[in-house]
C-alpha positions as CSV (number, residue, x, y, z in Angstrom):
1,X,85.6,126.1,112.8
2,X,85.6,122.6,113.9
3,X,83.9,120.3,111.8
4,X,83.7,116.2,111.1
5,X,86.2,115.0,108.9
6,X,86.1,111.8,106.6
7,X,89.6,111.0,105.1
8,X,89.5,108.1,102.5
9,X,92.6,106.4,103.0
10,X,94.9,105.3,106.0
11,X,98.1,105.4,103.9
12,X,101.0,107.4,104.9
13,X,99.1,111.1,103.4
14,X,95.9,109.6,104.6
15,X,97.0,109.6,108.1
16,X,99.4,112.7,107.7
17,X,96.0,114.5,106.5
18,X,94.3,113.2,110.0
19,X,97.2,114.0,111.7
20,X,97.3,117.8,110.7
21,X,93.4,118.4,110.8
22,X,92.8,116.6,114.3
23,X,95.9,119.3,115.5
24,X,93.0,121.6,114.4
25,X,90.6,120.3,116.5
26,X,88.6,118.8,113.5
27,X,86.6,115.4,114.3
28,X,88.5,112.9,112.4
29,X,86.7,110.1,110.6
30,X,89.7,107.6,108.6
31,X,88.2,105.2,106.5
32,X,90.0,102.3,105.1
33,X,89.3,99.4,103.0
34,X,91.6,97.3,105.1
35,X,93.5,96.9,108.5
36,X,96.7,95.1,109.2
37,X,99.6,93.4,107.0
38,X,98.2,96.4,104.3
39,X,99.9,95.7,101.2
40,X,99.3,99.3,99.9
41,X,102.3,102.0,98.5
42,X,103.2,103.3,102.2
43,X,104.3,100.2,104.0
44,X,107.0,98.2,101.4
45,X,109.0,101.2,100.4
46,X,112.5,102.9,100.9
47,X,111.3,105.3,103.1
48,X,113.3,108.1,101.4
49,X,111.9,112.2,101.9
50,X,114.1,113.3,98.7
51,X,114.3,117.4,97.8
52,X,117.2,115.5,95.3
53,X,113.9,114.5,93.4
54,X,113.1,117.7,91.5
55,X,112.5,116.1,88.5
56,X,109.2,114.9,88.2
57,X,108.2,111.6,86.4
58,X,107.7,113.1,83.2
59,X,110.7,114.2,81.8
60,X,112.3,114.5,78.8
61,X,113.6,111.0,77.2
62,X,111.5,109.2,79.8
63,X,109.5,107.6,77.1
64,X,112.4,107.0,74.3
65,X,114.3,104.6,77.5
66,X,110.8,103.4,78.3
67,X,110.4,101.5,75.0
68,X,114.0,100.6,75.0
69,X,113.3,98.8,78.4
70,X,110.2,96.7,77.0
71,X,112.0,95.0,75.1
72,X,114.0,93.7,78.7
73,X,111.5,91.1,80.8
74,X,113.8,92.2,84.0
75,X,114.3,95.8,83.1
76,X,113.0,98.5,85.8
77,X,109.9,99.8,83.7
78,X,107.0,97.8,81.4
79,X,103.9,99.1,80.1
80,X,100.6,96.7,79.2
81,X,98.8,98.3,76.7
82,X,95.4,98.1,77.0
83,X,92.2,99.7,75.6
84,X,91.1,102.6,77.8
85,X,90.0,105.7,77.4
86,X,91.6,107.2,80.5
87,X,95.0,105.6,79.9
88,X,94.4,107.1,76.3
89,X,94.3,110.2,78.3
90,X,96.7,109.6,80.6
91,X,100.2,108.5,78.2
92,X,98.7,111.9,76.0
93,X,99.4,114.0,79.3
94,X,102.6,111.9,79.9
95,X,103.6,113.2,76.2
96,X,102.8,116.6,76.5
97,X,104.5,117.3,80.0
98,X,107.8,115.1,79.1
99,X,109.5,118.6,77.9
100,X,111.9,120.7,79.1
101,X,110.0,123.7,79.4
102,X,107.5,121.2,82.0
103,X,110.1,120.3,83.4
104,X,111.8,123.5,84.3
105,X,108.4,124.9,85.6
106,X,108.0,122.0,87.9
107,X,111.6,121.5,89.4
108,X,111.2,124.8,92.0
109,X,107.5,123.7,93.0
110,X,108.5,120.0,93.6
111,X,111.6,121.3,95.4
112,X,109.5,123.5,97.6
113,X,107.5,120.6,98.6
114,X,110.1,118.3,100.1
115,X,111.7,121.0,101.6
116,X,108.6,121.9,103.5
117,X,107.8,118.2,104.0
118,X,111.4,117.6,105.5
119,X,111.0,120.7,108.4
120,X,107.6,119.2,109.2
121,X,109.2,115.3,109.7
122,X,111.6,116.8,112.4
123,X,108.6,118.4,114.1
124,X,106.9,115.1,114.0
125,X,109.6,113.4,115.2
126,X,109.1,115.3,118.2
127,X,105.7,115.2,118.6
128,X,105.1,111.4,118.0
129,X,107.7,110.0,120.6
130,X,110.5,109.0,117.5
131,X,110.5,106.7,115.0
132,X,114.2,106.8,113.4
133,X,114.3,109.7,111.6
134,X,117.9,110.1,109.7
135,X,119.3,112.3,108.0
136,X,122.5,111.0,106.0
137,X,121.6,112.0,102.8
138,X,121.1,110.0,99.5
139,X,124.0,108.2,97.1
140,X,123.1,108.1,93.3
141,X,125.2,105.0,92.6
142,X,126.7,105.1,88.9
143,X,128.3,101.7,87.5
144,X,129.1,103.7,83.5
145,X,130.7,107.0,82.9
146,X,127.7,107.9,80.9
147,X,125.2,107.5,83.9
148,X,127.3,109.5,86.2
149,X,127.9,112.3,83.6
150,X,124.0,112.3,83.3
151,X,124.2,112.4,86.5
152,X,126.4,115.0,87.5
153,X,124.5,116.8,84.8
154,X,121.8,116.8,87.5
155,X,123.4,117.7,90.1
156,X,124.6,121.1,88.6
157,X,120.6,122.0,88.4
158,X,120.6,120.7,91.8
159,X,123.3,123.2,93.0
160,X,121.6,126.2,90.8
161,X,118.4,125.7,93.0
162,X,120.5,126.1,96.4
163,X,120.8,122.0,97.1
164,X,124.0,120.5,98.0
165,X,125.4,117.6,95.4
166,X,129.0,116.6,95.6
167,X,130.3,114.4,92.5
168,X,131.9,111.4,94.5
169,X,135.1,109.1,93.0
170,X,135.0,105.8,93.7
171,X,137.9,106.1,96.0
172,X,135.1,108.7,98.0
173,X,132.6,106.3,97.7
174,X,135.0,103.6,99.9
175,X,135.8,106.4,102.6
176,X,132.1,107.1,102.8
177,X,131.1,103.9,102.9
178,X,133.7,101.4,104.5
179,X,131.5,98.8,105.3
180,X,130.0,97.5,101.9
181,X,131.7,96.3,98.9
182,X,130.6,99.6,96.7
183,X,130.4,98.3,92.6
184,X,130.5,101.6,90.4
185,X,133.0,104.0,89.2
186,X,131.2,106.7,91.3
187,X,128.4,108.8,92.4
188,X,126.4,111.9,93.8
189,X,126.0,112.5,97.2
190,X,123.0,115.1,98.0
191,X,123.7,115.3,101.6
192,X,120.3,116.4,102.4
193,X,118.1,113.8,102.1
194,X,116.8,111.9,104.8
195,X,115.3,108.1,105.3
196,X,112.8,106.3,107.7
197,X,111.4,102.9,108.3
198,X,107.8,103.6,106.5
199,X,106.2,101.2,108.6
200,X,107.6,102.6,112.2
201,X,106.3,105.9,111.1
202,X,102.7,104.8,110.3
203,X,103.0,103.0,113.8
204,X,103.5,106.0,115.4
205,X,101.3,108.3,113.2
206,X,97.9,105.8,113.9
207,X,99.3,105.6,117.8
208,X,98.7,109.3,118.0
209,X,95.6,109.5,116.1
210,X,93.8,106.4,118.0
211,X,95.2,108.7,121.5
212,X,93.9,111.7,120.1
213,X,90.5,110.2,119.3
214,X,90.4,110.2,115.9
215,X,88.2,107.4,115.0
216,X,89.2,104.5,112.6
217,X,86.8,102.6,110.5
218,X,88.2,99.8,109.1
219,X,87.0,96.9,106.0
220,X,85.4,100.1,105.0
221,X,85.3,99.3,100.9
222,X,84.1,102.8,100.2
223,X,81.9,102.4,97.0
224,X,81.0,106.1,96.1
225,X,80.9,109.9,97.4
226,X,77.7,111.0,98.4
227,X,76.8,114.5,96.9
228,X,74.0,117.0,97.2
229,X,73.9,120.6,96.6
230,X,76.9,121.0,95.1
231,X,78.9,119.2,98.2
232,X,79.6,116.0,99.4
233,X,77.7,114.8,102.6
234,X,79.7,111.8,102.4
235,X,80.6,108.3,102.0
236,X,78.4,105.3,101.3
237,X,79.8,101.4,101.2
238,X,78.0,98.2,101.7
239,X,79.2,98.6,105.1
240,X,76.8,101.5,105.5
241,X,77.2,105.7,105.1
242,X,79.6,107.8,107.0
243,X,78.5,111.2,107.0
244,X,80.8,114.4,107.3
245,X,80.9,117.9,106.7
246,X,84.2,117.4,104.6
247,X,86.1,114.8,102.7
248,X,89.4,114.2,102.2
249,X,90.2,111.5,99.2
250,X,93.6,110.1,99.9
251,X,93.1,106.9,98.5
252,X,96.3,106.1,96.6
253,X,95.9,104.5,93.3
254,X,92.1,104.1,93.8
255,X,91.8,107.9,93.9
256,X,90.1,108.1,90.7
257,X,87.3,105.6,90.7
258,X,86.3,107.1,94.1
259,X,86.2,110.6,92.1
260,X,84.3,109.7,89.5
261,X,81.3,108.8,91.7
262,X,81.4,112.9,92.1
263,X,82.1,114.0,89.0
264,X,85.7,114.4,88.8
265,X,88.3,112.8,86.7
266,X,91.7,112.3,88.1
267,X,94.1,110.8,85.3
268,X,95.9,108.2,88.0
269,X,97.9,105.1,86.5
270,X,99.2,102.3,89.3
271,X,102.5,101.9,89.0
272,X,103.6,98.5,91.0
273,X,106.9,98.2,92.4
274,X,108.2,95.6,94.5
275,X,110.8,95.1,97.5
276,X,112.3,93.2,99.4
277,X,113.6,93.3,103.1
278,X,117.0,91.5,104.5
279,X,118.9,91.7,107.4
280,X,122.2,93.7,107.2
281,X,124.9,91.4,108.4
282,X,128.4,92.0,107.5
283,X,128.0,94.4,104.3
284,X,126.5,97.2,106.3
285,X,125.2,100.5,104.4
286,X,125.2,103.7,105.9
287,X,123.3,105.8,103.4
288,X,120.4,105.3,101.1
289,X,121.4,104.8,97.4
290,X,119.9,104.6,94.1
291,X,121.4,102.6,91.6
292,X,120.8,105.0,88.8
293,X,121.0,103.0,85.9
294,X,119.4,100.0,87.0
295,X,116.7,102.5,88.8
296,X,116.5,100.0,91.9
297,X,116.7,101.7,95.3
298,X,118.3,100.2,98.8
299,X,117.9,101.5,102.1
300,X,119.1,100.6,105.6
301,X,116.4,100.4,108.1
302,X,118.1,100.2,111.0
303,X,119.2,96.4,111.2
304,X,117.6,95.7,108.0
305,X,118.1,96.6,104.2
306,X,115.1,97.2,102.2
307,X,115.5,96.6,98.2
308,X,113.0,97.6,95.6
309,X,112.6,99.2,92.4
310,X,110.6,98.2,89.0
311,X,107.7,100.9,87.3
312,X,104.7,98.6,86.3
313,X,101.9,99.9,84.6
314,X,99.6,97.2,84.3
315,X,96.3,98.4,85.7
316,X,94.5,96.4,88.8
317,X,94.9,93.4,87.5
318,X,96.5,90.6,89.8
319,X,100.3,90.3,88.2
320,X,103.3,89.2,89.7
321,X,106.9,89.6,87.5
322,X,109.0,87.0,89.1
323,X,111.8,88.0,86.0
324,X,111.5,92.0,87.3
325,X,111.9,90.9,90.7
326,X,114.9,88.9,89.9
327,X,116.5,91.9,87.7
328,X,116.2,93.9,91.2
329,X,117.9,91.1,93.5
330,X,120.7,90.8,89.8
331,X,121.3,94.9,89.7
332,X,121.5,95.2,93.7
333,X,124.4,92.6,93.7
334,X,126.0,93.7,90.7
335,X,126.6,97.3,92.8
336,X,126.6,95.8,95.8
337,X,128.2,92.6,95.6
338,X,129.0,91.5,99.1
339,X,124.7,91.0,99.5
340,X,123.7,87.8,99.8
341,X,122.0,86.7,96.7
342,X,120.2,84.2,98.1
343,X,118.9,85.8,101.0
344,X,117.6,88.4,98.8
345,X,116.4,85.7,96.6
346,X,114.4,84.1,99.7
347,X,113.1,87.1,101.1
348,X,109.3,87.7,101.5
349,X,108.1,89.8,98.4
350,X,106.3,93.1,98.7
351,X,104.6,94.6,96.6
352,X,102.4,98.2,95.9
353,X,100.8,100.0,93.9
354,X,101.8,103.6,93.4
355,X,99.0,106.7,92.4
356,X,101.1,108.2,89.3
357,X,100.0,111.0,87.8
358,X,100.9,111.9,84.0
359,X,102.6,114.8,84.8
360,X,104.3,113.9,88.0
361,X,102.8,116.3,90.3
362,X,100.3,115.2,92.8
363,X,96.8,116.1,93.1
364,X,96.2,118.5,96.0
365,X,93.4,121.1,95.9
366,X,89.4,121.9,96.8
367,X,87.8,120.5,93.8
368,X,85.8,123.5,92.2
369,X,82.6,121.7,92.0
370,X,82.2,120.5,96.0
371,X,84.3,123.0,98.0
372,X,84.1,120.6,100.7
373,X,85.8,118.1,98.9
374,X,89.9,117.8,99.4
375,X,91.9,115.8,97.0
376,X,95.1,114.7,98.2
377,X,96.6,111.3,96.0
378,X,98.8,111.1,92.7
379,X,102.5,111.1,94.8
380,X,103.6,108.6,92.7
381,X,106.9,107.0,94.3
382,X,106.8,110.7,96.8
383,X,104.2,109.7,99.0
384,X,106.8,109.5,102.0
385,X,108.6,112.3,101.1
386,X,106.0,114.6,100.6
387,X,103.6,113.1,103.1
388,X,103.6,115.8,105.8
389,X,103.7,118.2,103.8
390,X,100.1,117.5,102.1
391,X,98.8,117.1,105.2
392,X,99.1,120.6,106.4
393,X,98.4,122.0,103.3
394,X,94.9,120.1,103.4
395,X,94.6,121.3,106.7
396,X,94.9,124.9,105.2
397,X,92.7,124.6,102.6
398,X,90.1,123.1,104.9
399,X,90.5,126.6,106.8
400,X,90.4,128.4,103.9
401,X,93.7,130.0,104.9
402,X,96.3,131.0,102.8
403,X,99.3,129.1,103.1
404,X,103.3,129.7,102.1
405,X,103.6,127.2,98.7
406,X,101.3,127.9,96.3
407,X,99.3,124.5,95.1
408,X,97.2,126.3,92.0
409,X,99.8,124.0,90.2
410,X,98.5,120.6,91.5
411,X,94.8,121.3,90.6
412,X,93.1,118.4,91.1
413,X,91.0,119.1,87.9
414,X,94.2,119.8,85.6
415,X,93.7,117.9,83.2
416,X,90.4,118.5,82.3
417,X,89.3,120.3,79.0
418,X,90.3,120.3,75.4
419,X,89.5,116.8,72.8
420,X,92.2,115.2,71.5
421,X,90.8,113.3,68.3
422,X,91.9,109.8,68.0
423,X,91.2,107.3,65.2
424,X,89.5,105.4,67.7
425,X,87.2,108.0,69.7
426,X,87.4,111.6,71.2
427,X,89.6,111.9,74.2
428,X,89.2,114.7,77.0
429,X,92.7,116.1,76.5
């Protein structure tokens, strides 16, 4: 039945939700706090759609190298401590899904997901005229022989659940890649991963919508949900109310306080990452890689190469770690040697904050108290990959059609229920 849509959120699963539910005939409302140069999670990043990324966030050991890398003021992750009840809650969740057991339970559902995402990026391709869709896989650059056993490690999962990893030497690496001065003893190649330029694909994605007549509102600062009779009727702001006969909240990192206004408590931490974008002159990469024990990721985008990495969790608060952003610019060259430092050095900064959730699945699902009301945030660094994805699966639950994955997994209200008694106060475990 066609109905008036408000989606919270012109990010990349904001606008893949818009997408989907205008292909429904739906009268699309998107709503965002801002318009151009956005600064948010979709624009800055590699632009990677990864079914190699099985494991979620939370896994075993995450936390033991976590600590280690505090200590480091350019290492890829640091944590502010801070006194909060919902972070309380949220590094409790983090605890109790870092296991194996979590782990081995998400692994198929998250593989699912980009596989499903993927199929629906070469339909978009189609449909929205092109925007440099390639598939050439993904190099997990290794510069120690314990990284790429832990790494190959990995890739034997990978194989088990039907994906294709080949162990590369280094003398495979230079075959593979003859262009680019290559610095590590080796790698894994999962050959079906794909890349994009994020920001030619939100071109192209707000293109169609704005041809389609979906119907933009923009320096919309959203301020709460309106609710009455167990739905939501909408959004208010200081800008004024939109009214709607759904919602979709697809706000990113600012999920959660939107929530609340309704009654719902998402457990989302920012993480901030930054990048930086260069143009690729005579070192010239072919496929995406991750620098796996420096956890710093470089992409080609067509002429350019985007490099990024670092996991903050340090709130909203304004920070900006020049020493992190300089470990990312030290780690690229040390695998990459023939970039140009400086250039790197130079480059305009970007950076975003990412929706992470403590267990490393996203937040998709009605929410049991306003069955009108569609949560779709928490992708952490997956928005891209599993962008599309969402976006048809919010489209089915709008319908209240079944659809092929099963998303009782991603409730949005999870992690709601028991007390965990602190020293300090009780915490909704």
């Amino acid at each position: 039945m066609k109905s008036t849509v408000a989606v919270i959120g012109a990010g990349i699963v904001g606008l893949s939700c818009a997408y989907y539910l205008r292909r429904e005939g739906h009268d699309v409302i998107v709503i965002d706090r801002e318009r151009q140069e956005r600064d948010g999670a979709s624009f800055g990043n590699a632009g990677m759609i990864v079914p190699s990324h099985f494991v979620p966030l939370a896994a075993p050991g995450v936390i033991e190298q976590g600590l280690r890398w505090m200590r480091d003021p350019a290492s890829p992750f640091y944590f502010r401590p801070r006194l909060s009840r919902e972070l309380m809650q949220w590094g409790y969740h983090f605890w109790r899904a870092s296991r194996q057991s979590r782990v081995d339970a998400a692994a198929p559902l998250l593989l699912q997901l980009n596989l499903a995402s993927q199929r629906e990026y070469r339909e978009l391709e189609y449909d929205l005229g092109g925007f440099g869709l390639e598939q050439s896989g993904l190099l997990l650059l290794c510069a120690t022989e314990h990284g790429l056993t832990d790494e190959s490690r990995v890739a034997v999962h990978a194989r088990s659940l039907g994906l294709e990893a080949n162990v590369l030497a280094r003398a495979d690496l230079a075959a593979l890649e003859p262009d680019i001065a290559i610095e590590a003893i080796g790698a894994v190649h999962y050959t079906g991963d794909s890349h994009l330029d994020p920001g030619a694909y939100l071109a192209a994605l707000e293109r169609w919508l704005v041809e389609h007549g979906v119907e933009f509102r923009w320096s919309f600062n959203v301020s709460s949900l309106a609710t009455a009779s167990g739905k939501v009727t909408g959004v208010n702001s200081q800008q004024g109310s939109v009214r709607a006969d759904a919602v979709v909240l697809a706000a990113g990192s600012w999920s959660s306080k939107l929530a609340r206004t309704a009654g719902v408590s998402l457990l989302i931490e920012p993480g901030k990452g930054y990048s930086l974008t260069v143009p690729m002159e005579n070192q010239r990469l072919k496929t995406p890689a991750i620098l796996s024990e420096a956890r710093v990721a470089v992409s080609p985008l067509g002429a350019r190469l985007r490099v990024g990495g670092t996991m903050e969790l340090t709130g909203f608060g304004p920070s900006n770690s020049h020493a992190r952003v300089k470990g990312i610019v030290d780690s690229a060259t040390r695998y990459l040697p023939g970039l140009d430092k400086h250039a790197l050095l130079t480059a305009k900064q970007w950076q975003g904050l990412r929706p992470c959730t403590p267990d490393g699945l996203p937040y998709l699902g009605r929410d049991a108290a306003h069955p009108n009301l569609v949560i779709a945030t928490g992708h952490a660094m997956m928005g891209v990959s599993l962008a599309p994805i969402t976006g048809r699966l919010v489209a089915d639950l709008l319908a209240g059609r079944g659809s092929l994955i099963d998303v009782a997994a991603l409730d949005p209200r999870r992690h709601q229920g028991r007390t965990l008694r602190t020293g300090v106060q009780e915490v909704a475990a």
